[in-house]
N, C-alpha and C positions, 0 to 999 in steps of 0.2 A: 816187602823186601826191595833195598834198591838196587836199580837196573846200572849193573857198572859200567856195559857196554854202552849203554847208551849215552851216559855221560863221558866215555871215553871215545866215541865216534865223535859225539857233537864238540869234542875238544880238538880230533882231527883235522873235521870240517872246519871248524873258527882258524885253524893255525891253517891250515889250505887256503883259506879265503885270506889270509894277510901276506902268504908269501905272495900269491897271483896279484896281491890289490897294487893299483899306481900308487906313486905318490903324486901329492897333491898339486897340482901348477897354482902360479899367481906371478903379481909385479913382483920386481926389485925393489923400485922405488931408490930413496937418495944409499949412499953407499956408507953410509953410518949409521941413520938413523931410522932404514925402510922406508916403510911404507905409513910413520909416524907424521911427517908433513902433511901428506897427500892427505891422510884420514880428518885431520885435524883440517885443513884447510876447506875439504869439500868434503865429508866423509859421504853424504848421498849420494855427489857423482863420482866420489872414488870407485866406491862398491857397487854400483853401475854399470861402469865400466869394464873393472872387473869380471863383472860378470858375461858382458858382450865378446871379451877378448879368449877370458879364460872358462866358460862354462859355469855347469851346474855346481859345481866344486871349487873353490876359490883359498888359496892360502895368501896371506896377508903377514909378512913377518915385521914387528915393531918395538925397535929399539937395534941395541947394537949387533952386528953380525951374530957376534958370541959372547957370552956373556951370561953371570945369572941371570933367574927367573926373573928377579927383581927389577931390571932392566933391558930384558931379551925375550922375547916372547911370540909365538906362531899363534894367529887366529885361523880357523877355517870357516869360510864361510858355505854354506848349503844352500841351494836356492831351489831344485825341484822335489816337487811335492812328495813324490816318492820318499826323498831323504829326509824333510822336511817329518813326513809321516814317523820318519822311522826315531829323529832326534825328539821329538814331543810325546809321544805314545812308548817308550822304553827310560821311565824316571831311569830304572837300575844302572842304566848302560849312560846315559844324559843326565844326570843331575842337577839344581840349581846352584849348585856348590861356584857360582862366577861371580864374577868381582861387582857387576852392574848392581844384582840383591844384597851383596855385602853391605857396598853404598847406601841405598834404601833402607836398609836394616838401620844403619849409624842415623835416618834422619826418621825415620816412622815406627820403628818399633818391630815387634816381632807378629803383625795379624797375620791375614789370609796371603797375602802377595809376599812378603820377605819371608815366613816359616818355611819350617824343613819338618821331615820324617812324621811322628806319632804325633809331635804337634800340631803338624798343618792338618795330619788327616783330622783330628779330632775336631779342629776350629772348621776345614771341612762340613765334617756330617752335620756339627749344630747348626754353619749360617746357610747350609744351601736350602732346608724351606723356607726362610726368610725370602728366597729370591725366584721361585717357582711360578710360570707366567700368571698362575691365580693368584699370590699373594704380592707381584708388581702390578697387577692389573688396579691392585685398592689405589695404586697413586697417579690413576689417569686421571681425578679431578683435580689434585691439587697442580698437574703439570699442566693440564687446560687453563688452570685461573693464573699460572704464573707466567704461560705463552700471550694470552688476553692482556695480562699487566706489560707486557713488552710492548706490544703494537700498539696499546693507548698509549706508552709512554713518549713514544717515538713521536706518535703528532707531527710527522713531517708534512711540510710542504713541497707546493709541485719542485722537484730538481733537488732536494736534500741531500748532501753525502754524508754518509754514516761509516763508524765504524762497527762492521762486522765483527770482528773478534770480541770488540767491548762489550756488545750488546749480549753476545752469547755466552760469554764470561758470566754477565751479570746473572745470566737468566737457568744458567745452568746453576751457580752456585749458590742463588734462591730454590732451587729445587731439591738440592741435595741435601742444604741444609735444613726444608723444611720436611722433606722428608727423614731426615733424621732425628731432628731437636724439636719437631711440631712449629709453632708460629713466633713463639719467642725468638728470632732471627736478627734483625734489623743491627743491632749493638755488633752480633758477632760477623754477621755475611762482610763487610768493607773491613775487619783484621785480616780474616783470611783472605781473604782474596789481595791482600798486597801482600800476604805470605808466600802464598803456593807458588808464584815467579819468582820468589826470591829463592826460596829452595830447591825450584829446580835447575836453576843458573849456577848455585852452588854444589849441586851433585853433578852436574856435568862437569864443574871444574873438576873437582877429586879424582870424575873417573876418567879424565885426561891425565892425571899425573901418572908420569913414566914409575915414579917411586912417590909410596902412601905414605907419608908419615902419619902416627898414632894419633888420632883426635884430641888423645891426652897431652900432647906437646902445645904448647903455649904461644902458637903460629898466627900470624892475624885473620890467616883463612879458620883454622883450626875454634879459637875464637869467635869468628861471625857465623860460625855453623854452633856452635852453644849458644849463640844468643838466638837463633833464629826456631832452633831447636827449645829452648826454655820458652820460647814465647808463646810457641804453637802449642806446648804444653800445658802451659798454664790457663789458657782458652778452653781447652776442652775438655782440663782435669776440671775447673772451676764448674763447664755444665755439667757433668758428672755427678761432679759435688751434689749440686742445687738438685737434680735429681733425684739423687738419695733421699734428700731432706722431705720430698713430697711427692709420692710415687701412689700412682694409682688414677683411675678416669682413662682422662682422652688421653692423656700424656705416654698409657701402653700401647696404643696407637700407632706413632712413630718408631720410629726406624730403633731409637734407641732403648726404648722403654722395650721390644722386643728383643735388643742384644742382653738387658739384665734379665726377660724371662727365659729365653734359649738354654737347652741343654742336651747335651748329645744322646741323640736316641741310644746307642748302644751302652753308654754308663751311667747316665742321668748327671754327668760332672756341667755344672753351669761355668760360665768364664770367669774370670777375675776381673778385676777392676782394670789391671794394666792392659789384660787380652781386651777389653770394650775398647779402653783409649786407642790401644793399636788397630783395632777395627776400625774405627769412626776415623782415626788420619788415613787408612786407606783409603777407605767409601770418600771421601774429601779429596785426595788426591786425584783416584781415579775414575770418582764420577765427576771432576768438575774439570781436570784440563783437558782431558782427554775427547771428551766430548763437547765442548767449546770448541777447541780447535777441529772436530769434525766436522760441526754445525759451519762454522764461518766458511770453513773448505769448498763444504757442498754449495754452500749460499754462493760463495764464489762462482764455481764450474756455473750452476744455475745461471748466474746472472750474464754470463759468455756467452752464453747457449741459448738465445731468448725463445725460439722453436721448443726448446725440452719443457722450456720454464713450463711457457703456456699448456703446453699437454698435463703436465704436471695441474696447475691451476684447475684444468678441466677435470679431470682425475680427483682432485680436492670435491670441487662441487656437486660431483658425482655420488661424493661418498667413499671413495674408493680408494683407497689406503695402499695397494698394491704398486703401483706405481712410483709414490710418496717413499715409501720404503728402500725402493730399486733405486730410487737418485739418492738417498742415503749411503746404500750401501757399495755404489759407483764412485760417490765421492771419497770413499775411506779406501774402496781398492785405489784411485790414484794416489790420493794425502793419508794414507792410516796412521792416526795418532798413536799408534806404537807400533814404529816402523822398523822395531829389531827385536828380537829377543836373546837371552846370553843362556848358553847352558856350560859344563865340564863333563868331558869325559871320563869316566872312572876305569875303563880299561881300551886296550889297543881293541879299535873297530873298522868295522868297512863298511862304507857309506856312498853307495853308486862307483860303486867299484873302486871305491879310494880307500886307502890308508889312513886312519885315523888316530896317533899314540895315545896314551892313557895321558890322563892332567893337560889335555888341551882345549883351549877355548873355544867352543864351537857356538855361531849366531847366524839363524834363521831371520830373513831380513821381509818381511812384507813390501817395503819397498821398491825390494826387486823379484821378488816372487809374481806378484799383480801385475809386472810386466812383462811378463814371460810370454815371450810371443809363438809359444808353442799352444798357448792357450788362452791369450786374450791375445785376437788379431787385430792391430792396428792398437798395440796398447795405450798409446797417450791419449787418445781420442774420448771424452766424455759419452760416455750410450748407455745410459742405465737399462736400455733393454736388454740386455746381457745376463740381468736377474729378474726376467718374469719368467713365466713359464718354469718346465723343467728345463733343465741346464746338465751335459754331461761334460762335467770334467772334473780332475780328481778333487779328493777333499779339499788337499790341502795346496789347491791352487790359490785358495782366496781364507785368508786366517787374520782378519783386522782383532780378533777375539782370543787370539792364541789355539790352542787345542788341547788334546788331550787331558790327561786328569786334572790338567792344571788351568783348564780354559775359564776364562771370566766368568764368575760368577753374577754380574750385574752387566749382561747381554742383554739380554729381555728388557730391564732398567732402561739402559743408555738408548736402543733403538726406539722402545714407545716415547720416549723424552725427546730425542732429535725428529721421530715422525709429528707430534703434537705441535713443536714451533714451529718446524717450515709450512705446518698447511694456514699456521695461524697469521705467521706472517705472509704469505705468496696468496692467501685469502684477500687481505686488504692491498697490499703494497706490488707494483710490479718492480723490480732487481735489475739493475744496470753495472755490469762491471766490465763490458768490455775495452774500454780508456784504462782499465787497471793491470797491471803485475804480480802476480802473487807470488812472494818469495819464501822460504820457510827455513827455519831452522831447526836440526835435529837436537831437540834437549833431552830432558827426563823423557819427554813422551817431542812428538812432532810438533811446531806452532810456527805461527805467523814468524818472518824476519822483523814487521812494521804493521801499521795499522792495515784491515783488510776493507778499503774503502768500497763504496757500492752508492750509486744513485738510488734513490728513491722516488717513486711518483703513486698517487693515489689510485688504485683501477678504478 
């Protein structure tokens, strides 16, 4: 039988909690356009700020005072963990229904990252043994032989400057692909890889504009996202293809030959052809910029800090991986290559004692979460001891991985991949960056402004 009262008290309770809830503070910004310059112009140190001025709760309004949707629009932003907890772990109430996966959806398809509802969950339960720390554990040799390929290739001499980003680009996007396609690489790794900056330069355009015109409209942006779009497709239909053609051996192996055997425990339904394509540009996207630009980050911090390096070093020779791990994950709390995330509200909520309307944008920012100096003291300051031991502070004080139902599924992936190069590299080579500036820009995911230069010298 259902309980009426109960549903009619917790209906009290909700409408009690929104008359009492504030509204939400934030800038003005320009008196036309908000807070649309500012974002655009600095959006890391807008939303920084923001948060310094106006707290845990941030309203950000962009475009015209008043105005349609289409032009006029309030973001909220949420920065303490508490809220943080509550927008990531309640789909019902946060939804992905925001404009950021729309975007991604128009350039990758519908896999694991852009789906929604019975979809996701089902693409869900099939790839998550795929990614289970015993069956990412199968690809610590092949990540050891292509961190080994890195540092032989580098062959630098005493006083080398290198580009860090390129190097980690390269080394990541060898691993991702050999982990997905096995060793037949070489042809494919250098298309993609002058793909994936191109598309993410173009999805940040799109999700700057005030107003989306339909991809069907015949615009030269509109245009160079079909071309860029057909081309990335026709890459990975064609291995697909060749696949089909000769299936079986070592080939079930990789990463791919296990998306065509997958099938969801609860119905035995395997994927389709389209759902593997949109798998494999995710796994593409988000194993290879995301973690390129983490690796170059840390390498960077490292090489500032030559005291950590060496502890680190010694930590390598030791064996001992723990250490190794924590300046990993120190570098992504400063640079997190996904340094926001977008959710919609689907009804009027209260969120740290704010006002929330139903159909508003709400974005959980790592960027400024990580420096919440309620909880990292002295936040700028690089100290990977922060993560050895145990640590109390709440979950979701440190989220480079997202959370809730929806957290990454190739965690485990990207951390033994970035642990593997930096010991392989800081084994031979000692890091000099402190002559350097690391500048970044917010895209699809966080990267480099310019090259991430670093001296090199032989230990």
């Amino acid at each position: 039988m259902v309980d009426v009262r109960r549903f009619v008290e917790r209906g009290i309770t909700v409408t009690t909690q929104l008359s009492k809830a504030a509204a939400v503070p934030g800038p003005t910004g320009h008196p036309l356009l908000g807070m649309l310059p500012a974002l655009r112009d600095d959006l890391l140190g807008a939303i920084l700020d923001g948060f310094h001025q106006h707290g845990d709760v941030v309203a950000y309004h962009v475009g015209l005072p008043r105005g349609p949707r289409a032009v006029s629009v309030d973001v909220i932003n949420v920065h303490h963990p508490d809220g943080i907890h509550q927008v990531l772990t309640t789909p019902q109430v946060f939804s992905r229904r925001a404009s950021a996966y729309e975007i991604l959806r128009e350039f990758i398809g519908e896999g694991l990252l852009t789906s929604e509802g019975d979809r996701w969950r089902r693409q869900r339960r099939t790839l998550q043994p795929l990614f289970t720390p015993r069956r990412v554990a199968r690809y610590t040799e092949l990540m050891a032989d292509e961190a080994a390929r890195v540092v032989d290739e580098l062959a630098v001499t005493a006083g080398s400057v290198v580009d860090l980003y390129q190097v980690m680009q390269r080394y990541t996007m060898r691993v991702v692909g050999r982990a997905l396609f096995g060793d037949d690489i070489d042809e494919v790794v250098p298309r993609l890889q002058e793909l994936m900056p191109i598309l993410g330069d173009l999805a940040l355009a799109r999700a700057l504009q005030v107003v989306k015109l339909p991809l069907s409209w015949p615009t030269p942006r509109a245009r160079r996202i079909g071309q860029v779009r057909a081309t990335q497709y026709e890459i990975v239909d064609r291995i697909i293809a060749d696949r089909q053609g000769r299936a079986g051996g070592a080939e079930n192996e990789d990463l791919l030959g296990r998306l065509f055997a997958a099938e969801d425990p609860e119905t035995g339904q395997a994927l389709s052809i389209e759902e593997i394509r949109d798998q494999v540009l995710v796994f593409l996207l988000a194993g290879h910029e995301t973690t390129s630009a983490g690796l170059a980050f840390t390498m960077h911090l490292l090489g500032r800090h030559p005291e950590v390096q060496e502890r680190v070093v010694a930590a390598i020779g030791t064996g001992d991986e723990e250490l190794v791990r924590a300046a990993v994950m120190e570098g992504m709390r400063l640079y997190p290559p996904v340094y926001s995330m977008e959710r919609m509200s689907e009804s009027d909520v209260v969120v740290s004692g704010y006002r929330i309307p139903a159909n508003t944008k709400v974005v959980i920012t790592p960027w400024v979460t990580h420096r919440h100096p309620e909880f990292w003291p002295d936040p700028e300051r690089f100290e990977p001891d922060r993560f050895l031991g145990r640590q109390e502070r709440p979950r979701y004080a440190y989220f480079p991985f997202g959370g809730g139902s929806r957290s990454c599924i190739g965690e485990h992936f990207a951390l033994l991949e970035m642990t593997a190069l930096l010991s392989a590299l800081l084994a031979r080579y000692r890091v000099d960056t402190r002559d350097e500036r690391l500048a970044v820009v917010p895209r699809v995911t966080l990267r480099p402004a310019g090259p991430v230069r670093a001296t090199l010298t032989l230990r």
